[in-house]
C-alpha positions as a Python dict, from the first residue, in 0.01 Angstrom:
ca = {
    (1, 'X'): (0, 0, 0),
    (2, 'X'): (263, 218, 69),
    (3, 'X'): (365, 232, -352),
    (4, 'X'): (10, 287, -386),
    (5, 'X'): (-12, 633, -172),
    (6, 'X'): (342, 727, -352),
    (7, 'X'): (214, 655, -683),
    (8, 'X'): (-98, 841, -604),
    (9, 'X'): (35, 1126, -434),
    (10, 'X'): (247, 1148, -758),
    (11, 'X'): (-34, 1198, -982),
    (12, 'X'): (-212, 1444, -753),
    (13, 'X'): (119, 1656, -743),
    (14, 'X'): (148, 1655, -1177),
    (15, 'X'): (73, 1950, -1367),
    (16, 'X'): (-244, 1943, -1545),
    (17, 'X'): (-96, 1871, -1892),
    (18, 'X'): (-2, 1567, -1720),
    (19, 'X'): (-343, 1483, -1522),
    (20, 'X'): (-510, 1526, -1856),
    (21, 'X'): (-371, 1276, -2043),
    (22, 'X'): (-89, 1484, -2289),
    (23, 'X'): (148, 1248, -2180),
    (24, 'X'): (173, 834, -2034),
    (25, 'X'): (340, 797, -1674),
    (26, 'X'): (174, 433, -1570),
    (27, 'X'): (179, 123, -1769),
    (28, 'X'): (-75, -140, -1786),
    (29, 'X'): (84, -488, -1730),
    (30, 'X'): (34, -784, -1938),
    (31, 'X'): (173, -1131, -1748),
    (32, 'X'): (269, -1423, -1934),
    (33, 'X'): (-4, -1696, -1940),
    (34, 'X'): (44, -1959, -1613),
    (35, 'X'): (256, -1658, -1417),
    (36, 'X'): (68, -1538, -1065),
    (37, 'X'): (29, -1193, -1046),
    (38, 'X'): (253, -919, -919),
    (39, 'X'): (101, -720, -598),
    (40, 'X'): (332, -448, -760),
    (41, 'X'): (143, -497, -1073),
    (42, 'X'): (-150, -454, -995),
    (43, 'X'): (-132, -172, -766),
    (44, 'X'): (-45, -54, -1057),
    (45, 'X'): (-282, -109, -1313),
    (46, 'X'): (-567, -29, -1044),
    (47, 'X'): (-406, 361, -1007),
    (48, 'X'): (-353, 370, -1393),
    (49, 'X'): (-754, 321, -1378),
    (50, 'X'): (-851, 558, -1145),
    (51, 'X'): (-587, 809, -1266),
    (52, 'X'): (-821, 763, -1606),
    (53, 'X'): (-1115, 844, -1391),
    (54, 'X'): (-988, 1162, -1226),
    (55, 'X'): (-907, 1280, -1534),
    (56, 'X'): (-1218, 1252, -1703),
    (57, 'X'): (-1369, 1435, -1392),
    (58, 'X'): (-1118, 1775, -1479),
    (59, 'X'): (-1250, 2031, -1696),
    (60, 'X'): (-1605, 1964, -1727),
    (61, 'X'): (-1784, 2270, -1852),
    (62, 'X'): (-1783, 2441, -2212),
    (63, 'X'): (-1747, 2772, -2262),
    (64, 'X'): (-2082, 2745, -2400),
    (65, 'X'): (-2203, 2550, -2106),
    (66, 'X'): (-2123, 2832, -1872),
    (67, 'X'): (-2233, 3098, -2107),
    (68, 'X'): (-2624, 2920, -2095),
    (69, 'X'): (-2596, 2766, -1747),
    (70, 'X'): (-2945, 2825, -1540),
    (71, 'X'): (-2938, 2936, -1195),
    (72, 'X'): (-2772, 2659, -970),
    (73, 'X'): (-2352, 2549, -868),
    (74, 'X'): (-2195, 2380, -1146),
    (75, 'X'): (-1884, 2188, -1114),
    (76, 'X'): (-1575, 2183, -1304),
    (77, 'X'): (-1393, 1942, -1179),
    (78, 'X'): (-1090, 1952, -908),
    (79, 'X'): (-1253, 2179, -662),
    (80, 'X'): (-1319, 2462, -908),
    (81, 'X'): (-1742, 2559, -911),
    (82, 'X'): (-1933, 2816, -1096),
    (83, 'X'): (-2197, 2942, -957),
    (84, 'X'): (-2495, 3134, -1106),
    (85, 'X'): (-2740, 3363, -881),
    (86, 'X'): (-3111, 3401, -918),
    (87, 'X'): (-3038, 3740, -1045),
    (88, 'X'): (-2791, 3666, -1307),
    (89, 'X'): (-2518, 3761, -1130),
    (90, 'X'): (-2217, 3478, -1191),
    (91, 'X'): (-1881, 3384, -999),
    (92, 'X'): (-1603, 3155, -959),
    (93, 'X'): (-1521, 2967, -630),
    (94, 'X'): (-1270, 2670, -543),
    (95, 'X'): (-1270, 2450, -279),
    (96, 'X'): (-964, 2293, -131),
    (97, 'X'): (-866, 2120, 213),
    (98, 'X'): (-620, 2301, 368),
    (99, 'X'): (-526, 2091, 681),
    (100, 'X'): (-794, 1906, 722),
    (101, 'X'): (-1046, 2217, 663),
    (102, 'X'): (-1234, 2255, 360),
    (103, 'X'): (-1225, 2619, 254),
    (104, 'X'): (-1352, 2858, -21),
    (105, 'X'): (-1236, 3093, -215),
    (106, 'X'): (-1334, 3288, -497),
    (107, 'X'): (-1185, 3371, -818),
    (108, 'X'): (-1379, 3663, -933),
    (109, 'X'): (-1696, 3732, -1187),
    (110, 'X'): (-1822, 3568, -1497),
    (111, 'X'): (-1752, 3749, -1750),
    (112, 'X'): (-1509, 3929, -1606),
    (113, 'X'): (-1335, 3617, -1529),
    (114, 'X'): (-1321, 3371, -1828),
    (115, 'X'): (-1349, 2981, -1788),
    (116, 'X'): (-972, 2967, -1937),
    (117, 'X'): (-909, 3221, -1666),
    (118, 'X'): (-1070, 3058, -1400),
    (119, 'X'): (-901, 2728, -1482),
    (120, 'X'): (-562, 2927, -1455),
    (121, 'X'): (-615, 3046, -1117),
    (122, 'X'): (-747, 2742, -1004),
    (123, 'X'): (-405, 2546, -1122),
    (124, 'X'): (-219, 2849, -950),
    (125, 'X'): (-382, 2824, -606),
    (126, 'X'): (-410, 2401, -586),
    (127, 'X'): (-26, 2429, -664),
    (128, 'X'): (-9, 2616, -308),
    (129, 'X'): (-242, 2350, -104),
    (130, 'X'): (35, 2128, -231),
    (131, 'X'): (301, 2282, -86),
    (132, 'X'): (131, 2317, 250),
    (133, 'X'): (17, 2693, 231),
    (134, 'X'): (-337, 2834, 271),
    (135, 'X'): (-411, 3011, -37),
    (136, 'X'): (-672, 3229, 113),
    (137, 'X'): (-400, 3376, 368),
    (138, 'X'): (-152, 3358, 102),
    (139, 'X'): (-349, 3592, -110),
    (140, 'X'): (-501, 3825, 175),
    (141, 'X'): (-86, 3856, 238),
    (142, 'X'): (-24, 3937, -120),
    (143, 'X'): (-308, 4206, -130),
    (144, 'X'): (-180, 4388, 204),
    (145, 'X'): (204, 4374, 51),
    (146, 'X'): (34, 4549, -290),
    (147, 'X'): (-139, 4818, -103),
    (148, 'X'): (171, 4902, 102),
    (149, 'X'): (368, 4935, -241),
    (150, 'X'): (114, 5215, -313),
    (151, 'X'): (224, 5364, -21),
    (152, 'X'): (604, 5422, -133),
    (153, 'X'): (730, 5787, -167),
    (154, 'X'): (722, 5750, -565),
    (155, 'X'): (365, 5650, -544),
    (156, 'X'): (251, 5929, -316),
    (157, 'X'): (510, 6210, -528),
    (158, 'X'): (353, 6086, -849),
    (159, 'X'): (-45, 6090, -677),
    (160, 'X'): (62, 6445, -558),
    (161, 'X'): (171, 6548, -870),
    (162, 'X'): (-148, 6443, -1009),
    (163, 'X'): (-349, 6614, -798),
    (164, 'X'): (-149, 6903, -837),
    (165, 'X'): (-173, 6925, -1235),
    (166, 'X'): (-470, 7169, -1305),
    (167, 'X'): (-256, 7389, -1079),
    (168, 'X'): (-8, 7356, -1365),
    (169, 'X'): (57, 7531, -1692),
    (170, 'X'): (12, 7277, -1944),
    (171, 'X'): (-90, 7015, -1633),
    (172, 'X'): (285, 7067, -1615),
    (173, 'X'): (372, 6836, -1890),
    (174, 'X'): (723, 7037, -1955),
    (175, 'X'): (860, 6826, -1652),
    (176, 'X'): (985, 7075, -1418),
    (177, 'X'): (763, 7059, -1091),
    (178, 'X'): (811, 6687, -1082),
    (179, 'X'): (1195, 6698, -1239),
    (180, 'X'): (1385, 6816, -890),
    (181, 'X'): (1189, 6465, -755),
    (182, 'X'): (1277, 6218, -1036),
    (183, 'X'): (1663, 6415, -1079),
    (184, 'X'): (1777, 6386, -653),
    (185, 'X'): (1492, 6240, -453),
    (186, 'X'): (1356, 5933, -595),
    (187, 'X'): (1643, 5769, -722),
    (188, 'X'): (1732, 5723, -293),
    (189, 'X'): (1408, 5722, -125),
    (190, 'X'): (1137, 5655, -416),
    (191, 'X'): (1153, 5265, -299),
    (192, 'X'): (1103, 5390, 95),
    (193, 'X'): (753, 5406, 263),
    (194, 'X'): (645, 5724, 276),
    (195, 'X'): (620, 5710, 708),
    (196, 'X'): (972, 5552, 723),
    (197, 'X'): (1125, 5868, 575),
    (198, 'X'): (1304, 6083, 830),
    (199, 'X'): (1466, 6463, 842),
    (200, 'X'): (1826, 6237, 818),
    (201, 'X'): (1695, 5993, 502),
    (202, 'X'): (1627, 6397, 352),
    (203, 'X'): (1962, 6528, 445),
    (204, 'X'): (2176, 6256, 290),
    (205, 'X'): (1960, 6304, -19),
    (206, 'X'): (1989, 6652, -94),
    (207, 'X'): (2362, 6720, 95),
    (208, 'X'): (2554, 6648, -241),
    (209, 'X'): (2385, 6917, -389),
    (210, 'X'): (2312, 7164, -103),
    (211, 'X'): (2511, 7392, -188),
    (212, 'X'): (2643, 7373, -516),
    (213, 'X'): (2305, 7322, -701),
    (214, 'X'): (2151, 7524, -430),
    (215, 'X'): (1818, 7641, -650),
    (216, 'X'): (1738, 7291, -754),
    (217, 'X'): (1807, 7137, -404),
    (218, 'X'): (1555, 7405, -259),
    (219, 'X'): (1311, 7307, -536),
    (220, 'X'): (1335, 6938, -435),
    (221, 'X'): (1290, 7049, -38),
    (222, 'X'): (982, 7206, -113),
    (223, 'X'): (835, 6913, -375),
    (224, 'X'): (933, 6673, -79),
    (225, 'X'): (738, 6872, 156),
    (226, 'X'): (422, 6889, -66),
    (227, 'X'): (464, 6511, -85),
    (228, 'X'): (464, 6483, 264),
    (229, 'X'): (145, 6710, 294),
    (230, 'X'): (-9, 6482, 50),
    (231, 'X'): (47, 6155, 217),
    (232, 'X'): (-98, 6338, 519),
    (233, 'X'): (-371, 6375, 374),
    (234, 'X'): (-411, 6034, 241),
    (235, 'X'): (-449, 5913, 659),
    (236, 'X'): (-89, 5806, 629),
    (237, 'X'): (149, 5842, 945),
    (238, 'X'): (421, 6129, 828),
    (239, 'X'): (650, 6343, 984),
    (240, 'X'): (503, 6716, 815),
    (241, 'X'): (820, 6866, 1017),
    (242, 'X'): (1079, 6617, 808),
    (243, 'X'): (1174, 6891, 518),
    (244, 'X'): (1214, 7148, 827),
    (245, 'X'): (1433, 6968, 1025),
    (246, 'X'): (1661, 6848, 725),
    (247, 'X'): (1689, 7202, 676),
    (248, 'X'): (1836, 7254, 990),
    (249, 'X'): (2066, 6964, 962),
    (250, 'X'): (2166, 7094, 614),
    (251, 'X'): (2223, 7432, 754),
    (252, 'X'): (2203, 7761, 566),
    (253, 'X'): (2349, 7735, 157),
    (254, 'X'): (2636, 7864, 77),
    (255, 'X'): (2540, 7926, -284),
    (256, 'X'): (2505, 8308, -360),
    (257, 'X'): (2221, 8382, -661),
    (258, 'X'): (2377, 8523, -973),
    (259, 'X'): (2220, 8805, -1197),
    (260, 'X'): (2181, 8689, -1548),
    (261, 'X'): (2446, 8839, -1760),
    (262, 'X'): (2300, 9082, -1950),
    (263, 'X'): (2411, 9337, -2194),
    (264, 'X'): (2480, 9708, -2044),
    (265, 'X'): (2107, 9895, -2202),
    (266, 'X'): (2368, 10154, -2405),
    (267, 'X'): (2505, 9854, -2547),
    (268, 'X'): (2190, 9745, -2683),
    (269, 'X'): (2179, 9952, -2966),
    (270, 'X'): (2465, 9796, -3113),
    (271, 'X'): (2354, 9471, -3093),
    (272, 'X'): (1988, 9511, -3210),
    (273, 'X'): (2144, 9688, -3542),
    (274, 'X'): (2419, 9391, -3608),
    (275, 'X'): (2074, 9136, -3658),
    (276, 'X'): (2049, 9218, -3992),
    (277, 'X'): (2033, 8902, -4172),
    (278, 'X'): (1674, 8886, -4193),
    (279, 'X'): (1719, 8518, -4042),
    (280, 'X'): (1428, 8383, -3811),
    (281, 'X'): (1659, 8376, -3509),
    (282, 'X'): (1733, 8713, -3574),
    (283, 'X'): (1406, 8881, -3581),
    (284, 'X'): (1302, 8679, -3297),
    (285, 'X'): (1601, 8848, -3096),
    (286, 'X'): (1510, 9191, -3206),
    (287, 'X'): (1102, 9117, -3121),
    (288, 'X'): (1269, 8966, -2793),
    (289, 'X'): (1449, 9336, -2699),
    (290, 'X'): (1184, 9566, -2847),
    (291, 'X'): (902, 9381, -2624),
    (292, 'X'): (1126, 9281, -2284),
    (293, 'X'): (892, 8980, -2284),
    (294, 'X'): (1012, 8661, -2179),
    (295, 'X'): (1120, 8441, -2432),
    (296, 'X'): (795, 8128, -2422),
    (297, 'X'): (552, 8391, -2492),
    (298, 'X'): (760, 8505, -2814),
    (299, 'X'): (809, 8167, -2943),
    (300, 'X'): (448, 8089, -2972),
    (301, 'X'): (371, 8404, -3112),
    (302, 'X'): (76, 8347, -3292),
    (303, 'X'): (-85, 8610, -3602),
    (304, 'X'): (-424, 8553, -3437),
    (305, 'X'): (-295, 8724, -3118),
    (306, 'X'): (-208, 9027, -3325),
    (307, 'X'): (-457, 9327, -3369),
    (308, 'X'): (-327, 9627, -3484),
    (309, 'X'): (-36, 9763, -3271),
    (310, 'X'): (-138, 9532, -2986),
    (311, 'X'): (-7, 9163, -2917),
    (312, 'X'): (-235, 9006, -2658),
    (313, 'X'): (-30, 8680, -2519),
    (314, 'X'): (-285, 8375, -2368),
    (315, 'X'): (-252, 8381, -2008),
    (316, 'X'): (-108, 7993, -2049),
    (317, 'X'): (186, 8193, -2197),
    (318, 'X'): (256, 8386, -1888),
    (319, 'X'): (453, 8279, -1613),
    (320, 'X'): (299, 8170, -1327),
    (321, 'X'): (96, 7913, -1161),
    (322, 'X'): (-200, 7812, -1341),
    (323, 'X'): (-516, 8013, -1262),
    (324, 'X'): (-346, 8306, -1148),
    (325, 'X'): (-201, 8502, -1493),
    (326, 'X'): (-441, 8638, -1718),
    (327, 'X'): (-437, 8717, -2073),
    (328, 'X'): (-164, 9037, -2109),
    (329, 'X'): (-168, 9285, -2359),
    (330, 'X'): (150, 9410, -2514),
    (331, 'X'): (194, 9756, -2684),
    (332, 'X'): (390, 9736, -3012),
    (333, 'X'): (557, 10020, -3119),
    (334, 'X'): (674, 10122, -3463),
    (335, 'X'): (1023, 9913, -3509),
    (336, 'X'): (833, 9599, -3366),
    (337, 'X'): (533, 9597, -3622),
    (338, 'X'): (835, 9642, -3892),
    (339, 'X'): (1007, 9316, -3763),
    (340, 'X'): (690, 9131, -3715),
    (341, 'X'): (638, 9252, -4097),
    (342, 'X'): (979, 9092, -4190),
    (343, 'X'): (891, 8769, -4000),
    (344, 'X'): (526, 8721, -4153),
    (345, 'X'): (669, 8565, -4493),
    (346, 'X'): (857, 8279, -4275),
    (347, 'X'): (562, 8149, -4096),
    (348, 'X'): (373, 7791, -4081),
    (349, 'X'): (54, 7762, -3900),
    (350, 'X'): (7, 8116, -3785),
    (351, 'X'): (335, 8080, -3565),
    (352, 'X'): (566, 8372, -3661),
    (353, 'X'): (896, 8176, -3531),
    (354, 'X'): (863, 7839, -3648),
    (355, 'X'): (1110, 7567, -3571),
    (356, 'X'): (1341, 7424, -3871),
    (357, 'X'): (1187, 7064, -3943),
    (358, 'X'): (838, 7126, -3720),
    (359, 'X'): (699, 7339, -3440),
    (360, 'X'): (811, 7669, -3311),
    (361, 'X'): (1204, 7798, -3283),
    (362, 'X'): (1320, 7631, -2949),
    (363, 'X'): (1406, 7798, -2635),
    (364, 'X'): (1816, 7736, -2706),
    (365, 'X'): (1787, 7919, -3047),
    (366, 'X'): (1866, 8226, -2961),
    (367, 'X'): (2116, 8153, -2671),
    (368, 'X'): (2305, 7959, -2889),
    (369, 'X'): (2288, 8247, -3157),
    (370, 'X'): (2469, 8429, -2894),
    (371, 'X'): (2697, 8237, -2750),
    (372, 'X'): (2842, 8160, -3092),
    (373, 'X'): (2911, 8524, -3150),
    (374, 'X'): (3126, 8447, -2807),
    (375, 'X'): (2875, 8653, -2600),
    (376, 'X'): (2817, 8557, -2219),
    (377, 'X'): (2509, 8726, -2203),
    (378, 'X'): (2169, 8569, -2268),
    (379, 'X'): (1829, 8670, -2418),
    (380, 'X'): (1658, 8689, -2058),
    (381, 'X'): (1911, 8960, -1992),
    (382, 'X'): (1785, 9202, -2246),
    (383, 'X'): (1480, 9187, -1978),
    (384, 'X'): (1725, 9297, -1737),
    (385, 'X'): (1901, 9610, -2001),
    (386, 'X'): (1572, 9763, -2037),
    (387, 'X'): (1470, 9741, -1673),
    (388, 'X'): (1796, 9921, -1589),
    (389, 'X'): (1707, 10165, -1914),
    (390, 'X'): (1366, 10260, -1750),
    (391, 'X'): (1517, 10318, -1386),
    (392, 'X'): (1893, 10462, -1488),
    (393, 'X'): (1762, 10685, -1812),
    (394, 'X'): (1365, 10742, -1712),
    (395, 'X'): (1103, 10865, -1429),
    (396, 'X'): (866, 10580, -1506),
    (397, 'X'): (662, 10516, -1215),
    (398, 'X'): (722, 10179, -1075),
    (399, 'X'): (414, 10022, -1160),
    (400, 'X'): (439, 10092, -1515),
    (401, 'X'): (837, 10007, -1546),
    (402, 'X'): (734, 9640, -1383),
    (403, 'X'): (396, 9582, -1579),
    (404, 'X'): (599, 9651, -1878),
    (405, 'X'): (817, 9284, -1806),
    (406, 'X'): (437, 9151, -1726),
    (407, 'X'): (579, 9123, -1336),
    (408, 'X'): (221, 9082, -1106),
    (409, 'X'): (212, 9411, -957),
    (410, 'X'): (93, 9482, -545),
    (411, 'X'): (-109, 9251, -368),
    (412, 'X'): (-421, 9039, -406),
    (413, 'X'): (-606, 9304, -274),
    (414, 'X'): (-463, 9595, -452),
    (415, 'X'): (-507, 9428, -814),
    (416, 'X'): (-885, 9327, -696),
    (417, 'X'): (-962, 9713, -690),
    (418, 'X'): (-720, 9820, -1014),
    (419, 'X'): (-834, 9792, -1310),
    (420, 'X'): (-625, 9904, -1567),
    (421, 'X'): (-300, 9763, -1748),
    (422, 'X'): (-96, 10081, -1776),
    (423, 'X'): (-144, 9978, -2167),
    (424, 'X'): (-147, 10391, -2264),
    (425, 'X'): (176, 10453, -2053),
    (426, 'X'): (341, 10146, -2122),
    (427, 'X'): (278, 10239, -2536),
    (428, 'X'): (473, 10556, -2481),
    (429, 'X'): (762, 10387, -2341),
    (430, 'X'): (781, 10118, -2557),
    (431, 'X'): (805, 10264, -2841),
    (432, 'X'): (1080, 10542, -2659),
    (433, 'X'): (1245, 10190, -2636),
    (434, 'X'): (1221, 10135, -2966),
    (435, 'X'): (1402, 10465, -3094),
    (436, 'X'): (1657, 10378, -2866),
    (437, 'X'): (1746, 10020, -3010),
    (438, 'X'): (1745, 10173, -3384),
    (439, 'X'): (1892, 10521, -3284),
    (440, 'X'): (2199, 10599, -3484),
    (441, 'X'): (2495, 10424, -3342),
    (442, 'X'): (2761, 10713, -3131),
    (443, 'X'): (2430, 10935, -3166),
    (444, 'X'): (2379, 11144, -2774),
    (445, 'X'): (2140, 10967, -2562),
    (446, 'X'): (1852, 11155, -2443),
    (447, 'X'): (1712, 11084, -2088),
    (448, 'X'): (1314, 11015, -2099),
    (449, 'X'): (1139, 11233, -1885),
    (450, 'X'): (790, 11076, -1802),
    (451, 'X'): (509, 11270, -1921),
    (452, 'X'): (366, 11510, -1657),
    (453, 'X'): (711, 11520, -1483),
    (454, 'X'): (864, 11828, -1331),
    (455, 'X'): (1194, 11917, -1579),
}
């Protein structure tokens, strides 16, 4: 008996390509006539039979069967049952005996769950009775481990960042909220439960670059503390003051902000005249200097947002959060219309600067333009040359001189009861700013007294 239970116990253990016949493992045994039978024999011969029968009893249903099955439990063979409610509703189940206890579990809908499926899962979990496990527990384990995966610090940035998207100029597809996380946070700590992370798993982070990449380290402090926030919120068990104490640990950065290098304003002049090429580059760096805009709103320069002498750039164009800029209004003044006159023939689909193959000129354009004339300045530093123009060589009032570079001007408060743009005052000196770029070169500069001034 004890071959039998071995030989039995074999069959019970095979994979189902085995159980259902693919393949031969027992032998029938023929004995010579006048020869007494083997016990071995046929102990054998009687498992070959009932292996036959257990395999007849596997896979019992059609597709079809199940599709058209009336209300009622319908079995499949090898523990695995479908059952069919009064109300149409339809799942699977399998029984096993787990240590001497018969239990159920399910294995989700019909349809959702195919027959193929079902049979699948049903091979998956009888493989665990057989190696001793519970595959109800096992599972239940499985589920908590996937739900604590969810609560890893890349998880929660990414959910964060989601949530944070319609905050975001283009739901901040460009990358650079979530870039200080995914550059020098999450390579370390993505992998780490959120509620594990400490003020010293934050300092060894972002010490490398503390102090040397000081702006982007400060960016990633502050995305880290969102994060945190978030996870708060979520019911999780975080440290909110992590990011502050880092900080302290950290201790103050040594790195000291730079001004953009930027052309001296009476050096201007020069510069604007040598782009005289007529080249796409080049009239986008002379638009660039006549309207001190930043350089996004310029690139997507559109001939729809053109009417007459005024450029109105989409709010999306603006800097600043999402929700908070409005459409601005730019005045152009004589030498601007003239280069957006040049620029007209060169553009494709109503963008004045398009790219070379598709799209609009990119952002490097121009600063390459410049550096390969061996120039450490940049185009954001014309921004800077006429700010220093408007305090050094006018009496602009300070309002108008920082609407002009589309800065938000006073507080929440004070822009709720102002309603205008400065767009008559702001004309005036633009186009002032405009004589001054095309002014002959060695020519006496005037200072600009603001209208209404004493002299």
């Amino acid at each position: 008996m004890v071959l039998l239970e071995s030989i039995v116990s074999l069959y019970l253990g095979a994979p189902r390509h085995i159980a259902e016949g693919k393949y031969s493992i027992f032998y029938s045994v023929f004995l010579p006539q006048g020869v007494s039978p083997c016990p071995t024999a046929y102990y054998m011969l009687r498992v070959d039979l009932k292996v036959d029968q257990m395999t007849r009893a596997l896979n019992k249903l059609s597709a079809q069967a199940v599709k058209a099955a009336e209300p009622g439990k319908y079995s499949d063979g090898g523990g695995l049952w479908f059952a069919r409610a009064k109300d149409g509703n339809s799942k699977w189940f399998l029984r096993v005996v787990v240590h001497g206890r018969r239990r159920e579990m399910g294995l989700g809908a019909y349809p959702a769950v195919s027959l193929k499926e079902a049979r699948l899962e049903a091979d998956k979990w009888r493989a665990v009775v057989r190696e001793g496990q519970d595959p109800i527990k096992l599972r239940d384990k499985q589920r908590r481990d996937s739900e604590r995966n969810m609560h890893l610090l890349q998880d929660v940035a990414l959910d964060a960042f989601e949530s944070r998207k319609a905050e975001l100029k283009g739901d901040g597809m460009a990358g650079r909220w979530f870039s200080p996380l995914e550059n020098h946070v999450l390579p370390k700590l993505g992998k780490v439960p959120v509620s594990e992370i400490n003020q010293r798993d934050i300092r060894d982070t972002l010490a490398p670059i503390w102090h040397n990449k000081a702006h982007t380290a400060k960016k990633a402090m502050n995305r880290l503390g969102i994060c945190l926030r978030h996870a708060a919120a979520l019911g999780l068990d975080v440290d909110l003051q992590a990011t502050d104490k880092a900080k302290a640990l950290l201790g103050q950065q040594r790195h000291r902000t730079q001004n953009t290098p930027a052309l001296h304003w009476q050096d201007v002049p020069a510069f604007y005249q040598s782009l005289n090429e007529g080249t796409t580059t080049e009239l986008a760096l002379r638009l660039l200097i006549l309207t001190a805009l930043r350089s996004n709103p310029l690139r997507f320069m559109h001939l729809d947002q053109i009417e007459g002498d005024v450029w109105t750039v989409p709010a999306d164009l603006m800097k600043g959060r999402k929700g908070t800029t409005t459409d601005f209004r730019v005045p152009l003044s004589i030498e601007a219309k003239a280069v957006i006159e040049q620029a007209r023939p060169f553009a494709r689909d109503g963008f004045l600067f398009p790219g070379v193959r598709r799209g609009v000129i990119s952002d490097a354009t121009m600063s390459k333009y410049m550096h390969r004339r061996g120039m450490i300045e940049t185009p954001h530093g014309f921004r800077s040359s006429f700010r220093d123009w408007v305090a050094e060589a006018t009496n602009t009032p300070h309002d108008v001189a920082e609407t002009c570079l589309g800065h938000v001007v006073g507080g929440k408060v004070e822009r709720a009861y102002r309603r205008t743009d400065f767009l008559e005052q702001r004309r005036i000196l633009m186009e002032r700013w405009g004589e001054l770029t095309t002014r002959p070169l060695g020519a006496t500069i005037q200072q600009l007294r603001w209208r209404g001034s004493s002299e």
